[in-house]
N, C-alpha and C positions, 0 to 999 in steps of 0.2 A: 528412502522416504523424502518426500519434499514439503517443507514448511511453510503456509502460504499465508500474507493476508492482503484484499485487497476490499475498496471500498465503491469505488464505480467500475470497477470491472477489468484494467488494463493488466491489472496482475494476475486476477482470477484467467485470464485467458492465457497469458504467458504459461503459468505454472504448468496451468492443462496440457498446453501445448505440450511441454518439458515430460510429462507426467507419461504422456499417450505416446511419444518416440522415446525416451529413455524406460517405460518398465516401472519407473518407480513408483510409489502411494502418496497420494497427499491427504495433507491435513492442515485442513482447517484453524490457523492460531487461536481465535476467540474461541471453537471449539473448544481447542486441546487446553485453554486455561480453566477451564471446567473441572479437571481432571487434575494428575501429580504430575506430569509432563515427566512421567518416566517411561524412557524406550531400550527398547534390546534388539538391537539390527540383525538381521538374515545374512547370511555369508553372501560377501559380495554387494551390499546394501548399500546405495550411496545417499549421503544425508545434503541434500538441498533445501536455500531458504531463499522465498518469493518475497520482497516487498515494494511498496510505491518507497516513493523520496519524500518527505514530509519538513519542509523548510530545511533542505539540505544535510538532511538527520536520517536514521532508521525509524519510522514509527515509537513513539512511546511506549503502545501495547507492544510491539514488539520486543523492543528491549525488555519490558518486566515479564514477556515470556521467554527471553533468555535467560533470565536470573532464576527461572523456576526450572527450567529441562534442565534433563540428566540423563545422558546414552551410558550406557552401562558399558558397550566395549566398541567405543566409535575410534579408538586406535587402530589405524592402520586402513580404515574407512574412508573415500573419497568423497571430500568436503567441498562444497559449491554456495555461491549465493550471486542471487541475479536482484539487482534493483531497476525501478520503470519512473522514471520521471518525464517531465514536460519539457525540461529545459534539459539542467547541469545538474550533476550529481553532488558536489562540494565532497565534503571528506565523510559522507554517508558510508562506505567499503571501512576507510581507516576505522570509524567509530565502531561500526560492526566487529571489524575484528577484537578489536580490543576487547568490548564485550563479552563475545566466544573465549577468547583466552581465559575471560577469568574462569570456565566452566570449562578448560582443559583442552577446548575446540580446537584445533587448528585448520583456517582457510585454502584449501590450495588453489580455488579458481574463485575469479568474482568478476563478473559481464553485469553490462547494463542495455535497457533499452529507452529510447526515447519514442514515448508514448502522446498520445493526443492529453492537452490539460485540462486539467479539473478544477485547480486551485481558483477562487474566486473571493476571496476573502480580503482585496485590497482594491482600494479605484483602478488601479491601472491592468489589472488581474482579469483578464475573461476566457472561455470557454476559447477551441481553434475555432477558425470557417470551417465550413466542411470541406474543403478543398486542401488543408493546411492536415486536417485529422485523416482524409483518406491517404495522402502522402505520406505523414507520419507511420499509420497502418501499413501499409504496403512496404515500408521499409525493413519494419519491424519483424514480419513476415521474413526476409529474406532474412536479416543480420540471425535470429533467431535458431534459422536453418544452421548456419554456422556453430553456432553455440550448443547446441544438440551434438556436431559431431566432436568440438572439443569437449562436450562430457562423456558421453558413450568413449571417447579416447582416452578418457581421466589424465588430460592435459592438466598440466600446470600455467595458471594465469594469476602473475601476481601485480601485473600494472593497474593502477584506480582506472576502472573508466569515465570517461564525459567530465572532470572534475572540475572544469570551466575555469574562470581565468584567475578569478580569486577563493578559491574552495576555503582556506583557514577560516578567511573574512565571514564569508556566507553560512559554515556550519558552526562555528565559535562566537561568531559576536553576531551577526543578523538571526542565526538558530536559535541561540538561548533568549533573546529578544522575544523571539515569538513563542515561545515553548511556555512564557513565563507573563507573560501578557495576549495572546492572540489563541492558545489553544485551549479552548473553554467554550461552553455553549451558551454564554451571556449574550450573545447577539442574536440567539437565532428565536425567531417569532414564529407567528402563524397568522396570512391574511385569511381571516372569521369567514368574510364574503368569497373567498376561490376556494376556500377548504372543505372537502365533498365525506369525509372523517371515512375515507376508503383503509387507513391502518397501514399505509406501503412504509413511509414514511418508520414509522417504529418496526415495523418488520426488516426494515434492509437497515437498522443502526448497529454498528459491528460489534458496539458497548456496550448497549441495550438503556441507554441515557434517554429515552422518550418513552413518557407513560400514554399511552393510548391504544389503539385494534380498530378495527373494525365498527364504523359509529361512534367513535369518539374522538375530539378534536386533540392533537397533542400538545404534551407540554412537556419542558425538558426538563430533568431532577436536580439540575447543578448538583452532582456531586464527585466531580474531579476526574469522571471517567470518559466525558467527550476529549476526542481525537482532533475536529476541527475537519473533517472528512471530508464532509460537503455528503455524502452518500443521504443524506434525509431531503439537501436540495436540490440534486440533480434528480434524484428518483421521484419526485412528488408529480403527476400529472397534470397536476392545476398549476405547477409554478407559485404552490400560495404558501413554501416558506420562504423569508430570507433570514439573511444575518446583515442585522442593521440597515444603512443605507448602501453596504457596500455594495448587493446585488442586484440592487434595481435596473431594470433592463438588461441585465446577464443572459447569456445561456444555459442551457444544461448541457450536462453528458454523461452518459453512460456506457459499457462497452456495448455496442449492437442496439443502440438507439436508434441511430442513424445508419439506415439499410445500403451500403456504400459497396 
């Protein structure tokens, strides 16, 4: 089985990918937090987990859906996790494992890919060219190829990948920075006049942190459960949410936006 979440698409495709050459099921994390996140593996079953890089960290929701799963007999099960970020990884793998540990997991492979960005939530922060995202995809495509046959191999891979020049820096002191000031939905509006109240916007929020549908204009609930995704601004068709001033003139993206 493989664990997946992603918000504009880079991991939802990866996973797939992963999913449709190795054999295995995925699921959905915001799904599966629905539920008791109790599993019981099929012989031979290997447990894989998809996530983007989120200020050099594992997702939030992800970590509080690791402190809820519980595999019943994932000893002696071949354990994977792939993360997809824009840049550098920072110590995203080290955190992750640790986490699994306290829930008996043990890592034996952990790959990354470097995916087109999404992050837009700082002045200097935007969206790739498309020249810069078709490159990124194309690469990803092959490196991937690889990583398919070290799982079907149930290789062992214990080096971090991508973890860039200062990883401690980045996922210790810049992570908890933004985890604790910047991941919240206090910034994010709605321009009245581009907003058509088509409802994408609350349909693709992975939290479900936007009250609106279909005819109505949204509004976000502050209640501690935005991620900081960007998945409500890059999906919206009119370009009519931002967060604060930081997106003005931004791009979007999503995976398969841009027909490349």
């Amino acid at each position: 089985m493989i664990f997946y979440f992603s918000a504009t698409g880079n991991t939802r495709w990866a996973a797939q990918q992963l999913s449709e050459k190795t054999g295995e099921r995925l699921i959905f994390i915001p799904d599966a937090m629905e539920g008791q996140c109790h599993y019981t593996l099929a012989a031979g079953e290997r447990i894989g987990f998809c996530f983007p890089v989120h200020a050099w960290r594992p997702p939030v929701l992800v970590r509080r859906f690791i402190e809820k799963l519980s595999i019943a007999n994932a000893e002696g099960h071949y354990c994977f996790a792939l993360c997809t970020a824009g840049d550098t990884t920072g110590e995203s793998m080290r955190i992750f494992r640790h986490a699994l540990a306290q829930r008996s997991l043990h890592l034996d492979a952990v790959f990354s890919l470097l995916m087109p960005e999404s992050y837009v939530g700082l002045p200097f922060m935007d969206v790739d060219t498309i020249e810069k995202e078709r490159e990124k995809k194309n690469q990803a495509k092959i490196h991937l190829t690889s990583i398919v046959a070290q799982i079907n191999e149930a290789e062992k891979v214990e080096k971090e990948p991508n973890v860039g020049r200062w990883p401690r820096i980045n996922s210790r002191v810049i992570g908890e920075f933004f985890e604790r000031k910047l991941v919240n939905d206090k910034a994010f509006r709605v321009e009245t006049n581009r907003c058509v109240r088509c409802g994408v916007c609350a349909e693709v929020c992975p939290t479900a942190d936007i009250e609106g549908g279909k005819g109505q204009e949204p509004t976000w609930k502050h209640n501690g459960s935005c991620l900081t995704c960007f998945a409500c601004y890059h999906h919206c068709p009119q370009h009519a949410i931002e967060f604060g001033r930081q997106t003005k003139k931004k791009g979007q993206y999503w995976y398969g936006r841009n027909q490349l």
